[in-house]
C-alpha positions as CSV (number, residue, x, y, z in Angstrom):
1,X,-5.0,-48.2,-65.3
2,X,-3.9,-44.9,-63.8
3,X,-7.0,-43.4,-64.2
4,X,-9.0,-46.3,-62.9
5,X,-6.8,-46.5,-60.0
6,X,-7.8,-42.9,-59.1
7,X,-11.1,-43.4,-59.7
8,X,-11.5,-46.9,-57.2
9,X,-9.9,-44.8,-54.6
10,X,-12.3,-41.8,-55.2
11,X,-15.6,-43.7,-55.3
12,X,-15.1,-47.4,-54.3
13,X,-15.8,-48.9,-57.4
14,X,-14.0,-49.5,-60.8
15,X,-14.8,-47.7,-64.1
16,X,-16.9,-49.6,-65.8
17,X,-19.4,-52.6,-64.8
18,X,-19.9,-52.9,-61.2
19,X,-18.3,-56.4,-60.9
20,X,-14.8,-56.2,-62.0
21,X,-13.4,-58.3,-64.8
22,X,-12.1,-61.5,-64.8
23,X,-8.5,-60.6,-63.3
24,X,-10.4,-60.2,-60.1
25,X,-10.4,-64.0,-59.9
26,X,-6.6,-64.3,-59.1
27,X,-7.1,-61.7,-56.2
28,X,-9.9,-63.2,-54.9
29,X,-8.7,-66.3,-54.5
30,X,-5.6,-64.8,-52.3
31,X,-8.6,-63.2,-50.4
32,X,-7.6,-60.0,-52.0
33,X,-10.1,-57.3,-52.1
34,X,-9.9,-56.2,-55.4
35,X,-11.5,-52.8,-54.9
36,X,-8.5,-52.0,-52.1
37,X,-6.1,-52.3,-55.6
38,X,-6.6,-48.2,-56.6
39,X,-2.6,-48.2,-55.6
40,X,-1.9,-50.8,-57.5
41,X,-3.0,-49.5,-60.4
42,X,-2.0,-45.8,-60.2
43,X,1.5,-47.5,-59.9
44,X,0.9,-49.8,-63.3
45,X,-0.5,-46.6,-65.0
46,X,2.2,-44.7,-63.8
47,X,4.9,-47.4,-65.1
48,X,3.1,-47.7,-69.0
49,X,3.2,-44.1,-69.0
50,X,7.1,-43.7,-68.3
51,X,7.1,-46.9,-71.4
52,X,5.6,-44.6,-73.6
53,X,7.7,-42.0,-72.9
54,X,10.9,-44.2,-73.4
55,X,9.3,-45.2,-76.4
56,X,8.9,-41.9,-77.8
57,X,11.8,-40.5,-76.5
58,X,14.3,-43.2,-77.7
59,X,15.6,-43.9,-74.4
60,X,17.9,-47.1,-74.8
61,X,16.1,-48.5,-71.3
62,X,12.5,-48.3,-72.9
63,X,12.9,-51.8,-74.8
64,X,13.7,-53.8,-71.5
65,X,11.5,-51.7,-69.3
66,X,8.5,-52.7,-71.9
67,X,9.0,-56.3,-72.2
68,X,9.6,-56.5,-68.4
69,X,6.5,-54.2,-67.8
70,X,4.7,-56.0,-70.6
71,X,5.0,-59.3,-68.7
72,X,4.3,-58.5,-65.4
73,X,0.9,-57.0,-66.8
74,X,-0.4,-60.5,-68.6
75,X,-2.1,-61.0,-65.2
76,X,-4.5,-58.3,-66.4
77,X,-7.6,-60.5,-68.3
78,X,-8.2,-59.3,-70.7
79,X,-7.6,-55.8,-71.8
80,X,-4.3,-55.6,-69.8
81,X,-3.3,-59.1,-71.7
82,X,-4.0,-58.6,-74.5
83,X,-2.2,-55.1,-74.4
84,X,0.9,-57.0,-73.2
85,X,1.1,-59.5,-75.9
86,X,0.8,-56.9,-78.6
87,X,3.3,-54.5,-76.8
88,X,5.7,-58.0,-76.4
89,X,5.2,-58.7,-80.0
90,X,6.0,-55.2,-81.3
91,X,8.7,-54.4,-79.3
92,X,10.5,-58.3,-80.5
93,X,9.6,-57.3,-84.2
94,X,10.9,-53.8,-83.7
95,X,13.8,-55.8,-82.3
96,X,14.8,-57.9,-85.3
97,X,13.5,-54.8,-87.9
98,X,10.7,-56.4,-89.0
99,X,8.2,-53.6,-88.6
């Protein structure tokens, strides 16, 4: 997300195919302009990348951060969903010491 934030904001367009996927379709229907987002996602990219580091850091906060940040990125069809409900499910079964 970070680095096609970055790149939106550089050359107008997403990395990628030239129409954007089908999370565009929430925007658009707010009359977003979806290639006006690069913010957006620099922020998201920014925000998984402090997750990771929790992760791999063992910070105590890193469990609510991801579920939070993990839930407020289902929006995201489909790569960004699909990354959220695997993150949601690892992070529960890490959880209850499943995995």
């Amino acid at each position: 997300m970070l680095a096609d934030g970055i790149y939106v904001m550089l050359n107008g367009k997403y990395l990628g195919p030239e129409k954007p996927g089908p999370w565009a379709g929430i925007f658009y229907s707010f009359k977003v302009d979806v290639f006006k987002l690069g913010p957006l996602f620099i922020i998201y990219g920014l925000l998984w990348l402090a997750f990771a580091y929790s992760i791999y850091s063992s910070q105590q906060w890193g469990y609510i951060f991801g579920i939070v940040l993990s839930a407020i990125t289902l929006w995201y069809l489909p790569v960004g969903t699909l990354i959220s409900i695997a993150t949601l499910l690892a992070l529960l079964l890490a959880r209850s010491k499943i995995i």
